[in-house]
GUDOVEX-488092 format. One record per residue (C-alpha): residue number from 1; residue in one letter; x, y, z. Coordinates in Angstrom, 3 decimals, always signed. Layout:
GUDOVEX-488092
ATOM   resi   resn         xx         yy         zz
ATOM    NUM      A          X          Y          Z
...
***
This chain:
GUDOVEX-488092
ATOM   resi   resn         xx         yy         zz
ATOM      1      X    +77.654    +51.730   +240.715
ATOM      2      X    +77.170    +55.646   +241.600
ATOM      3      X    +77.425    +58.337   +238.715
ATOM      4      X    +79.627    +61.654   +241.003
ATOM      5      X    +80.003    +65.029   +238.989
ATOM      6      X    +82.669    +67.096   +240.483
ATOM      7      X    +82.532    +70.624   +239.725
ATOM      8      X    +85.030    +72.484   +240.384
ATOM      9      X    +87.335    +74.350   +237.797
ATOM     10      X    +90.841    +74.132   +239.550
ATOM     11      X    +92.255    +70.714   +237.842
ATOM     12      X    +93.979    +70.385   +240.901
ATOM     13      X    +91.017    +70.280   +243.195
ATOM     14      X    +89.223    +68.138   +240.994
ATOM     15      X    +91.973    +65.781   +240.817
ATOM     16      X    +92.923    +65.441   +244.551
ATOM     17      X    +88.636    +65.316   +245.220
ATOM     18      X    +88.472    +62.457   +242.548
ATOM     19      X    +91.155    +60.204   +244.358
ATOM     20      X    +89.288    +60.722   +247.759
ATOM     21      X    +86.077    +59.707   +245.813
ATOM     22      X    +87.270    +56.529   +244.345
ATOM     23      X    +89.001    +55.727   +247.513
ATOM     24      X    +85.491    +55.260   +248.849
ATOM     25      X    +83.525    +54.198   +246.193
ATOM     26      X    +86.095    +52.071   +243.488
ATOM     27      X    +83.338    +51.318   +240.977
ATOM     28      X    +82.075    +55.226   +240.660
ATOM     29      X    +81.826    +56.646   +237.224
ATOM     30      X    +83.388    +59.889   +238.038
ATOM     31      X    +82.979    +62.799   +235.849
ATOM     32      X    +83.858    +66.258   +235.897
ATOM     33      X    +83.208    +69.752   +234.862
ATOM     34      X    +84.918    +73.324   +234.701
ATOM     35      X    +82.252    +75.810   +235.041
ATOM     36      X    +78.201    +75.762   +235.819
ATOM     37      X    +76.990    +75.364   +232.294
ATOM     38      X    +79.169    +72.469   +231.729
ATOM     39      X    +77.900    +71.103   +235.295
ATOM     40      X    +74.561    +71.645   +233.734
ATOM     41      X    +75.406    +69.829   +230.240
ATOM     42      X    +76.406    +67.042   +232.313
ATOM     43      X    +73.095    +66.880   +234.149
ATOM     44      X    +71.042    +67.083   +231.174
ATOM     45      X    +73.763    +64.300   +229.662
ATOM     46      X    +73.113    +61.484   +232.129
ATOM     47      X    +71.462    +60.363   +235.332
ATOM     48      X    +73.749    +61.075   +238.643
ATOM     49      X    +73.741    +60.153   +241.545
ATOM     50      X    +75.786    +62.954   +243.733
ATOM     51      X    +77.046    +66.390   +243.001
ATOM     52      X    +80.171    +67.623   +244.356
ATOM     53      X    +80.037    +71.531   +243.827
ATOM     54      X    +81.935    +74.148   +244.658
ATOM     55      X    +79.919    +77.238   +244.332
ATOM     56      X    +82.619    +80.211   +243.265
ATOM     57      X    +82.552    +78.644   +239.681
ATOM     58      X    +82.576    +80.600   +236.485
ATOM     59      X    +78.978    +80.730   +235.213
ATOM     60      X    +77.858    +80.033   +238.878
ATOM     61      X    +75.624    +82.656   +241.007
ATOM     62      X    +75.514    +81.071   +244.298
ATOM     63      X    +72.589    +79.701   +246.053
ATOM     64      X    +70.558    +79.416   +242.410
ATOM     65      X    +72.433    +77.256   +241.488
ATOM     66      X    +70.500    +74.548   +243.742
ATOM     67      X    +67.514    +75.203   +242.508
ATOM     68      X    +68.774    +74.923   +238.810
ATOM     69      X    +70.117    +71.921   +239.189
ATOM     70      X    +67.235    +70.596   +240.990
ATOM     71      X    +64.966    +71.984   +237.430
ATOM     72      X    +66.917    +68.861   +235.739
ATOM     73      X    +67.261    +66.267   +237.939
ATOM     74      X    +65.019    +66.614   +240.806
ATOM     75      X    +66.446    +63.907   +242.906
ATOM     76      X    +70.064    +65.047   +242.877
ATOM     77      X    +72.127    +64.821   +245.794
ATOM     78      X    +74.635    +68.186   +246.061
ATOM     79      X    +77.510    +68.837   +248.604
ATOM     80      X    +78.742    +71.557   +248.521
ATOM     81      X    +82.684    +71.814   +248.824
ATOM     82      X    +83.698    +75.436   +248.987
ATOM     83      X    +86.253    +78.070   +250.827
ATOM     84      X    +83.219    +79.790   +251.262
ATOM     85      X    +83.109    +80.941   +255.190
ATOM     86      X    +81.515    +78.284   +256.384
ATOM     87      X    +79.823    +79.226   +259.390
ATOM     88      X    +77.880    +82.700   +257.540
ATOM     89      X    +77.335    +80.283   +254.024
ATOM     90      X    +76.701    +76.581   +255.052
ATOM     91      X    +73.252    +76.790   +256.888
ATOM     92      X    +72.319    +79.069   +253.769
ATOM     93      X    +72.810    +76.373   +251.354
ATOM     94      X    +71.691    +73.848   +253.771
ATOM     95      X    +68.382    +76.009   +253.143
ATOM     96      X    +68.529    +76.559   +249.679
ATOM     97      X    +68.134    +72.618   +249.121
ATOM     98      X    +72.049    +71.554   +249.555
ATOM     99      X    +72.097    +67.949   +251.200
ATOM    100      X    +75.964    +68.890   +252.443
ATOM    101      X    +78.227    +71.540   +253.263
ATOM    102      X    +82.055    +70.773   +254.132
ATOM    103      X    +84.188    +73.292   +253.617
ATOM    104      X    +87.775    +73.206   +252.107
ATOM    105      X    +89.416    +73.890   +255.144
ATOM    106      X    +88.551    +70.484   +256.279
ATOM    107      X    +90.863    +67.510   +256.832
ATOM    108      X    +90.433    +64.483   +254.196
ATOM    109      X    +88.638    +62.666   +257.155
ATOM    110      X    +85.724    +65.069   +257.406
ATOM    111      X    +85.485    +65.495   +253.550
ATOM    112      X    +85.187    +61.661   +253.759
ATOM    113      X    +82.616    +61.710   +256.773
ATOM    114      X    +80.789    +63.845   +254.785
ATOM    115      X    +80.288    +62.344   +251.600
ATOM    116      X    +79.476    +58.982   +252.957
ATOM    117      X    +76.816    +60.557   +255.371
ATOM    118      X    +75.455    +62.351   +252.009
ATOM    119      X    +75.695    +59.232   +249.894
ATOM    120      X    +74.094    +56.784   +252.668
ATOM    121      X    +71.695    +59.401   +254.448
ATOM    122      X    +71.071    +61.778   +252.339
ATOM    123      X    +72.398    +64.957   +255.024
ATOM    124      X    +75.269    +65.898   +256.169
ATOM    125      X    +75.841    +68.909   +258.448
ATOM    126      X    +78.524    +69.905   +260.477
ATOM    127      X    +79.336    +69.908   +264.078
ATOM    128      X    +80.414    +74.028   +263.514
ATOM    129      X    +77.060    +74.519   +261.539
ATOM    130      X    +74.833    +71.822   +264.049
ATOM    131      X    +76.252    +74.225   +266.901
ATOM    132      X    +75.009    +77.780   +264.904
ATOM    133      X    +71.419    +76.056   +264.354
ATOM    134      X    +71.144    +74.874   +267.857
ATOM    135      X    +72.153    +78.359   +269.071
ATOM    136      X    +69.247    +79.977   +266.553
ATOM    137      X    +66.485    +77.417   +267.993
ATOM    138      X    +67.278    +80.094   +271.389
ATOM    139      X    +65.735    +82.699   +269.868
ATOM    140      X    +65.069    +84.144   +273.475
ATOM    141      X    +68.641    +84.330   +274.031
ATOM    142      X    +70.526    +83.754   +270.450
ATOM    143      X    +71.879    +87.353   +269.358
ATOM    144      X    +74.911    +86.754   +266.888
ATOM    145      X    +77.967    +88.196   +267.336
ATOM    146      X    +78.215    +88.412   +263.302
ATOM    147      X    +75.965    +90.657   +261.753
ATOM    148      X    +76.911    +88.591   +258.138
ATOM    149      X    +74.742    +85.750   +260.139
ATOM    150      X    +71.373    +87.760   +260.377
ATOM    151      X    +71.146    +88.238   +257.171
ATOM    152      X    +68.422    +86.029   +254.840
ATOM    153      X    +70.075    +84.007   +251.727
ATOM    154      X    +68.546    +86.578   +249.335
ATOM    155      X    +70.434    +89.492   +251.047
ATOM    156      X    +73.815    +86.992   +251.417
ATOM    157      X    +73.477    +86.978   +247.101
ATOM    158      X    +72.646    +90.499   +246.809
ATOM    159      X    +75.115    +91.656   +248.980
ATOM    160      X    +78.066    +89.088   +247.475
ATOM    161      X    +77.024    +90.217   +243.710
ATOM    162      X    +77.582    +94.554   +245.141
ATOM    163      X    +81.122    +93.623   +246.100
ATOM    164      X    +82.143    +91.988   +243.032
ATOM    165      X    +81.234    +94.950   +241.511
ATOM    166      X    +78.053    +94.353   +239.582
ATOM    167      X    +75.333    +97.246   +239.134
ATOM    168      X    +71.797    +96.827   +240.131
ATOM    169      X    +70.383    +97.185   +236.847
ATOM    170      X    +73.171    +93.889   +236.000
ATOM    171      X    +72.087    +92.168   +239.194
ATOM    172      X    +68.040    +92.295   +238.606
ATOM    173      X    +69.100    +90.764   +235.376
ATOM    174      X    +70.314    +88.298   +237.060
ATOM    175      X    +68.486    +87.294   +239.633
ATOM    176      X    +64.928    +88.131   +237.544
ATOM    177      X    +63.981    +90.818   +239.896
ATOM    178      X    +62.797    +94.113   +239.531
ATOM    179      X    +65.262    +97.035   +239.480
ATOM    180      X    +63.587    +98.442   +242.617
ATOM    181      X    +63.476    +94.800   +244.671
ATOM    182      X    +67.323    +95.252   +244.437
ATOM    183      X    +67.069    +98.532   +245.691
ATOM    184      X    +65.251    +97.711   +248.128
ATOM    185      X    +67.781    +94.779   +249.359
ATOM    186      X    +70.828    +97.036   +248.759
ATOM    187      X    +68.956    +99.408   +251.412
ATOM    188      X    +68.443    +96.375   +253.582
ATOM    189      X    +71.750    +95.772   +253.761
ATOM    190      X    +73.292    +99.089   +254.873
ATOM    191      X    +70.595    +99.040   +257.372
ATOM    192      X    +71.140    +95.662   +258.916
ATOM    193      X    +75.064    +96.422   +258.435
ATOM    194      X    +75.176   +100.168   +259.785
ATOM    195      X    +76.628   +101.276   +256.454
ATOM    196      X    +76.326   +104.050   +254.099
ATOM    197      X    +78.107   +103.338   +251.175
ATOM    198      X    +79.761   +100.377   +248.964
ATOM    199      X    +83.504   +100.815   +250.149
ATOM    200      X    +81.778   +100.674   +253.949
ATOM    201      X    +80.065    +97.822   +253.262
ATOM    202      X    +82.836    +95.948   +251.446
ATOM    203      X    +85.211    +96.871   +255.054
ATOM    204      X    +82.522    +95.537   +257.414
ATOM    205      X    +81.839    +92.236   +255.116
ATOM    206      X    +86.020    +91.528   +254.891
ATOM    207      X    +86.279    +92.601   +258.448
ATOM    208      X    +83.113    +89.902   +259.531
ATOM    209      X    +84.269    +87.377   +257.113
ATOM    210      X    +87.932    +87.241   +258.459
ATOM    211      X    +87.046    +86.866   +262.123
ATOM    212      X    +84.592    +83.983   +260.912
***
């Protein structure tokens, strides 16, 4: 019998991801939460076996949120289930200590390819994100044709936590970092995206996320 936390805080989602879950598994405990720190009560509640997360939760701040959850119960298995653009996010997560990405855009056969590979193997990774990693491993010849995809997982957070508007002084907070190291990044990022200010940035990002 498996112990699956699904967090996700549209009841909607959660319902309609529940029914595909104990479509596969009948005997899983299922169990749910709304927001990060109730994923994390959960956690500290009870052994599980799988997390299904999606990532723009309240309480959430992205690729942390791995490691957190890994701080509690180091074994955990996560997939991540998220609109997130799947091609410029999966591989970071994949990184960051995910053991799935499958986006929401997905048919119910691919959600279901995916959490059996994560259940039985322990990975999953997509044919679209399998492709962008073999196309890296060129590094002679890989040169993306979305700047969003050069960009290192710290940046990706940085960058994500400018356009919703948070300050740098809120976003060291945050993240622990110095007020500077953010600084630093937000210069990073105008250089790697060939932008001078925030409403330029924000433009190029919608512009590169769209086409993804």
């Amino acid at each position: 019998m498996k112990n699956i936390l699904i967090v996700e805080d549209y009841q909607i989602i959660r319902l309609a991801t529940k029914i595909l879950v104990q479509d596969l598994y009948k005997d899983a405990v299922i169990y749910e939460a709304g927001s990060f720190n109730s994923a994390l009560a959960e956690l500290e509640a009870r052994p599980l076996d799988l997390v299904i997360l999606d990532v723009r939760i309240p309480e959430g701040l992205g690729f942390e949120m791995i490691g957190t959850m890994r701080a509690i119960q180091k074994n955990i298995a996560i997939l991540i289930f998220s609109s997130a653009e799947e091609r410029i996010y999966g591989i970071h997560y994949l990184r960051s200590g995910a053991n799935g990405f499958i986006s929401k855009n997905s048919n119910t056969e691919e959600f279901r390819a995916a959490l059996v590979s994560v259940v039985d193997t322990g990975r999953y990774v997509s044919p679209r994100i399998k492709a962008e990693l073999l196309n890296q491993l060129d590094k002679h010849n890989y040169r993306a044709d979305n700047p969003l995809l050069e960009l290192s997982t710290r940046e990706i957070t940085i960058m994500d936590l400018l356009i919703e508007g948070f300050w740098i002084k809120e976003i060291a907070s945050k993240l622990d970092l110095t007020e500077s190291s953010v600084s630093t990044y937000k210069a990073r990022l105008f250089e790697k995206l060939q932008v001078s200010t925030l409403i330029e940035m924000f433009q190029k990002v919608r512009h590169y996320k769209d086409m993804d």
